[in-house]
C-alpha positions in Angstrom: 93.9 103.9 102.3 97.8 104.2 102.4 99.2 107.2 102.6 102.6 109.0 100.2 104.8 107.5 102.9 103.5 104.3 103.1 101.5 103.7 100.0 99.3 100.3 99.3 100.8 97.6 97.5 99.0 97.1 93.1 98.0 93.5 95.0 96.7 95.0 98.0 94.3 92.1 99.0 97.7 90.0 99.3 100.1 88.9 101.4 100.3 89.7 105.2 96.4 89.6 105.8 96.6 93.5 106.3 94.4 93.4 103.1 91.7 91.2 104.3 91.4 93.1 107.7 90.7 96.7 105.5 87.7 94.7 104.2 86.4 94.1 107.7 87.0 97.7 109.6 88.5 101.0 108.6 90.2 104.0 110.5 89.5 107.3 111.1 91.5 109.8 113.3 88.7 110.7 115.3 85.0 109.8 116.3 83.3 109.6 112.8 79.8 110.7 112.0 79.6 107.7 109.6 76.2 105.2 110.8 75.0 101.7 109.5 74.0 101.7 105.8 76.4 104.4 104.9 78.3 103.6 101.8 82.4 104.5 101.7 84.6 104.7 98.8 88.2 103.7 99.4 91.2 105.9 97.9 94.5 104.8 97.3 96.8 107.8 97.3 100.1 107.8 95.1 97.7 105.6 92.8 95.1 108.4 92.8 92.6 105.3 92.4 89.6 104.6 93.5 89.1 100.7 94.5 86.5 99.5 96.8 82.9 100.5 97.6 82.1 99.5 101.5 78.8 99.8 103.6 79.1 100.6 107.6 77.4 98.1 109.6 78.2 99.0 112.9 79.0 102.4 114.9 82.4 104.1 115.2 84.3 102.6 118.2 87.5 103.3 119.8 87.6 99.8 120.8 89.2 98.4 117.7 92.0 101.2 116.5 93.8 100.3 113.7 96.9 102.2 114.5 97.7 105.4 116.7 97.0 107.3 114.0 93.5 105.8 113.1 92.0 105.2 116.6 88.2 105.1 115.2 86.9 102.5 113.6 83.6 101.4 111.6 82.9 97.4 111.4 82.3 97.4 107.4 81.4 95.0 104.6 82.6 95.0 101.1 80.4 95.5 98.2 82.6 96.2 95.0 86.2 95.4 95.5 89.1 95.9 92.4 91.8 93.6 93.9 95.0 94.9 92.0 95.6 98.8 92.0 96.3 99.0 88.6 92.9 97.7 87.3 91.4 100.5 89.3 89.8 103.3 87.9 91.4 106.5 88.4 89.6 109.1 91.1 88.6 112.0 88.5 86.2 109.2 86.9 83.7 109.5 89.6 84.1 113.4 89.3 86.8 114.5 92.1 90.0 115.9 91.5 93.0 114.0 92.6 94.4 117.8 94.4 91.4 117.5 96.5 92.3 114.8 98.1 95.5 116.2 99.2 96.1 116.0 102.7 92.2 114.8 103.6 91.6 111.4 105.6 88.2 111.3 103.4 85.8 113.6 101.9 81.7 113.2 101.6 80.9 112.6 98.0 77.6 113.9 96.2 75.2 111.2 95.1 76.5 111.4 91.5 79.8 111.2 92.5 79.0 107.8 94.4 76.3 106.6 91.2 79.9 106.8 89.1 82.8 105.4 91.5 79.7 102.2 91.7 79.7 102.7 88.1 83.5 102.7 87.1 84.5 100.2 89.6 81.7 97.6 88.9 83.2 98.3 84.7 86.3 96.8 85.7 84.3 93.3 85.6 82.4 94.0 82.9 82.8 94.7 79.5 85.8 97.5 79.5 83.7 100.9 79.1 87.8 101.9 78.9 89.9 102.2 75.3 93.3 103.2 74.7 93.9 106.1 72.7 97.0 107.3 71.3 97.0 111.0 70.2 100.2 112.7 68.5 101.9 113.3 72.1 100.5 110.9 74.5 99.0 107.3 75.6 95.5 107.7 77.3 93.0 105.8 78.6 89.5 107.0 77.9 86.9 105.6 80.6 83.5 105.9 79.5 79.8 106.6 81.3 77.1 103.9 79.9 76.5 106.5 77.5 79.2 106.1 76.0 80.7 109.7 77.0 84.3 109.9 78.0 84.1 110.8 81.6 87.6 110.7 82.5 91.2 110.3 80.6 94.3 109.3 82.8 97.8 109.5 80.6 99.8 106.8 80.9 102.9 108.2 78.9 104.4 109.9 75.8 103.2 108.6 72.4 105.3 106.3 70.8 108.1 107.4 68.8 
């Protein structure tokens, strides 16, 4: 969702109402393959965050375009929602690299790679499964499978001087 020239706001869900309408449809730039009962993960680029799990429960329509650009859409209803950007994990904890989202409307995930963005998004309510760590030349925070394994770091700045 968003794009580098036009990124989402950190309080997404607020303001004009834009936010609440991305929990009710989504875009594509042509007729998607997507049916009823799939499951979508939204992606905030800039952020390089993951946010949102969604399920399709209706099939692609022109009928409903978003914007010239996004002239397909999928009725859809929210099943895991982070609500500020910031709280959101970041996209190489479900396994993808942020590059390979580079210039891609969306991308099909492998099962594991949808098992973790359920798993990392639904750890933002829950206990944190997140720690920061502070290592002689940068601040990180370490996310963390249910195993306790770090499955992603994302550097949030030079170590304190």
């Amino acid at each position: 969702m968003g794009s580098a020239g036009s990124p989402l706001e950190d309080a997404w869900l607020e303001g004009d109402g834009a936010g609440a309408r991305r929990l009710n449809r989504t875009g594509f730039p042509r007729r998607s393959r997507i049916e009823p009962g799939d499951r979508l993960v939204y992606y905030a680029p800039v952020w390089r965050r993951v946010f949102a799990v969604v399920e399709a429960v209706g099939d692609p329509t022109d009928e409903h375009p978003v914007s010239a650009r996004w002239p397909w859409t999928v009725a859809i209803e929210p099943l895991l929602v982070v609500p500020r950007l910031e709280n959101a994990p970041p996209v190489e904890a479900i396994g993808v690299p942020a590059r390979s989202m580079s210039q891609q409307s969306h991308i099909r995930l492998r099962p594991n790679q949808y098992d973790l963005a359920v798993e990392v998004l639904a750890s933002v309510a829950a206990q944190p499964r997140f720690r920061l760590g502070v290592t002689s030349h940068a601040v990180e925070l370490l996310y963390r499978d249910s195993n306790k394994r770090v499955i992603a770091r994302h550097e949030l700045g030079p170590a304190p001087s």
